[in-house]
NUMARFI-449130 format. One record per residue (C-alpha): residue in one letter; x, y, z. Coordinates in pm, whole numbers, plus 32768, in hexadecimal, padded with zeros to 4 digits. Layout:
AXYZ/...
***
This chain:
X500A1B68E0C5/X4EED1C2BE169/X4EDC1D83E111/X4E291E7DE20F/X4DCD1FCEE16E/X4DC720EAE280/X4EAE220AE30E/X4F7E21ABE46D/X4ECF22B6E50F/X4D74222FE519/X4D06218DE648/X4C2B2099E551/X4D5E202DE4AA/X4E35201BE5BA/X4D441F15E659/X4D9C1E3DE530/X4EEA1E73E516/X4F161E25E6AE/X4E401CD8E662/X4F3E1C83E531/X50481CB7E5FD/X4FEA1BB6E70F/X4F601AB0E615/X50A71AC7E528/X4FF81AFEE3EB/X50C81B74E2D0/X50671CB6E25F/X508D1DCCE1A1/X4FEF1F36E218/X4FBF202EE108/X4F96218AE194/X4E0A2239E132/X4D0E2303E1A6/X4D402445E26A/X4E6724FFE1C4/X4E9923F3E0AE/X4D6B241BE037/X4CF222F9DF4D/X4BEF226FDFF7/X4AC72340DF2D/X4B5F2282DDF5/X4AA621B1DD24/X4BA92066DD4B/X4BA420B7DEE2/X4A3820C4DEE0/X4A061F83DE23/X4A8E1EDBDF5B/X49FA1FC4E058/X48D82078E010/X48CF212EE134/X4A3021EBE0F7/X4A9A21D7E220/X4BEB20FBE2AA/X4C3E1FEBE2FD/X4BEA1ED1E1DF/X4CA41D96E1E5/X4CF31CFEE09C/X4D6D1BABE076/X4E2B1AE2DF5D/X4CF01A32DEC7/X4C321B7BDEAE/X4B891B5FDFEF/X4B4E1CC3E08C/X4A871D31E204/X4A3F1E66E265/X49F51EC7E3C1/X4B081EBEE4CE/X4A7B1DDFE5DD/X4A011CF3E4EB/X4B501CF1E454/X4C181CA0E575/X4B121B84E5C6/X4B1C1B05E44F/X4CBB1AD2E46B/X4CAC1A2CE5D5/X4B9F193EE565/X4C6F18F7E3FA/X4DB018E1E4A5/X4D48181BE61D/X4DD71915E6EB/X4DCB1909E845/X4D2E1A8EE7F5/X4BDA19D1E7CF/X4B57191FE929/X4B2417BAE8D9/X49CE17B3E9D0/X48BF1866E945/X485D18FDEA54/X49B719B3EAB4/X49B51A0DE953/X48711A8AE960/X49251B7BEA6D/X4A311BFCE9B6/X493E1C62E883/X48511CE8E95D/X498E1DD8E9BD/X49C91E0DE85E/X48841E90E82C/X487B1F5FE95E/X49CC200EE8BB/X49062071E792/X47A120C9E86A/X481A214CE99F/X499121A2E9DD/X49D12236E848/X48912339E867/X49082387E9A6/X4A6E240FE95E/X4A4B2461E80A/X49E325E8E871/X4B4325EEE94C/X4C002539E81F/X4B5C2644E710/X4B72275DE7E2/X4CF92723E881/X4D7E26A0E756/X4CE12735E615/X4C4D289EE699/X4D4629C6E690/X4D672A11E802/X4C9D2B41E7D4/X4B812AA3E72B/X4B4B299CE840/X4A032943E8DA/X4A972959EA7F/X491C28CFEACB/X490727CAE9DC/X4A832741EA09/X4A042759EBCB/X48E026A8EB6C/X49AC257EEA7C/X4A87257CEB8E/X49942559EC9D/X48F52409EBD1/X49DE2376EB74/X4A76236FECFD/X491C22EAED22/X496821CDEC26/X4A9E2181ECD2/X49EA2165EE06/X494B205DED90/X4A5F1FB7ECD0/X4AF71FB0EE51/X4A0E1F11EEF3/X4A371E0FEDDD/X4B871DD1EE29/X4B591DB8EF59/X4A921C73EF32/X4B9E1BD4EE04/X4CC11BF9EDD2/X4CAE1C54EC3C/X4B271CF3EBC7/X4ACA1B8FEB60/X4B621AA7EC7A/X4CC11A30ECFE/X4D501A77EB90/X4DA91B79EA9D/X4CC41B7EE970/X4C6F1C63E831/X4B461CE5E937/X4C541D9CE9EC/X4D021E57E88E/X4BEE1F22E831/X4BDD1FA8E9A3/X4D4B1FB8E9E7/X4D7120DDE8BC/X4C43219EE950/X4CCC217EEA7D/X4E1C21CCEA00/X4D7B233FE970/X4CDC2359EAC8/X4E0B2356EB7F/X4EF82444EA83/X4DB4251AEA77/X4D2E2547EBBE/X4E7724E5EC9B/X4DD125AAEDD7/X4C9524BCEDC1/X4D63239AEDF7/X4D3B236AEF82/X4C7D2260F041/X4C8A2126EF16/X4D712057EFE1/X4CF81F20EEE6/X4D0A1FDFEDA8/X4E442052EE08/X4EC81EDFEE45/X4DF31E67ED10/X4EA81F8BEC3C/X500B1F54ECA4/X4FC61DBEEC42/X4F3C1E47EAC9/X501B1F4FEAA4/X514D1E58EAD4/X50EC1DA7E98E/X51CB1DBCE863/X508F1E03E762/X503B1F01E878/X518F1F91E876/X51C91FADE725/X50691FF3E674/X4FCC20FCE798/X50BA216DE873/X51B321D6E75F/X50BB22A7E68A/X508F23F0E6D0/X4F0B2465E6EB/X4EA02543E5C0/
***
């Protein structure tokens, strides 16, 4: 059975966990990292030297570290429909994936620090207006997308759209009067949000 190491709450995790879900891998999550603690250990290093959540680790001893590279390591192994069979559709949905990690993560991660783990008296207003005001930006752009296809990589839903959906999943609990004028997101975002791995890995964990 796969184990994934990682808390529920982390966005990193979560993409795995979604991916999981819609592959129907067996699995086994085993809460670290954040609260837990456990993932400055010695045996959790050995795996991930980084420290940092999620690792996979499968029966044979196999481990991966890295999120994105995780999700597209289990769609490969298991054929999922997750992975685009053309190259250059799935050259699409990575090239989504990455713009998660460059572009849409740096983006909101001021708003997401600053709304969720600042005391409200210790908060930055200019740098949360600022997080706020880029990542709208990002989901400009995200729109315009969508506007073209009808998932980020083409006529189908793909691990390019996880990643995205939980940042724009923050977006939207974080910044709910930013939401206006993304008439594709909106459609895109009501079509991820539906999914069961969606459901039950995102939606139902609380941000902390």
């Amino acid at each position: 059975m796969l184990k994934v190491w990682g808390r529920a709450s982390s966005s990193n995790v979560q993409k795995v966990m979604w991916a999981v879900t819609e592959i129907g891998v067996p699995h086994e999550r085993i809460d670290i990292g954040g609260p837990f603690g456990k993932n400055r250990e010695a045996a959790y290093l050995t795996m991930n030297p980084n420290g940092l959540v999620p690792t996979i680790e499968e029966d044979d001893g196999f481990t991966l570290w890295e999120s994105n590279s995780i999700v597209r390591y289990l769609a490969a192994k298991h054929k999922s429909s997750l992975e685009p069979a053309d190259p250059k559709v799935r050259a699409q949905a990575q090239k989504w994936m990455d713009w998660q990690l460059t572009v849409m993560a740096p983006a909101i991660g001021p708003l997401f620090m600053g709304m969720v783990r600042t005391p409200p008296a210790e908060r930055n207003a200019k740098a949360i207006d600022d997080s706020k005001a880029k990542t709208a930006d990002a989901a400009r752009m995200l729109d315009d997308q969508l506007g073209k296809t009808q998932f980020l990589a083409g006529d189908a839903f793909s691990y390019g759209d996880i990643p995205v959906g939980i940042m724009v999943w923050r977006f939207r609990e974080l910044a709910p009067e930013r939401q206006g004028g993304f008439k594709n997101l909106d459609r895109w975002y009501a079509a991820v949000a539906a999914r069961p791995g969606f459901q039950q890995h995102v939606k139902a964990i609380p941000l902390t």
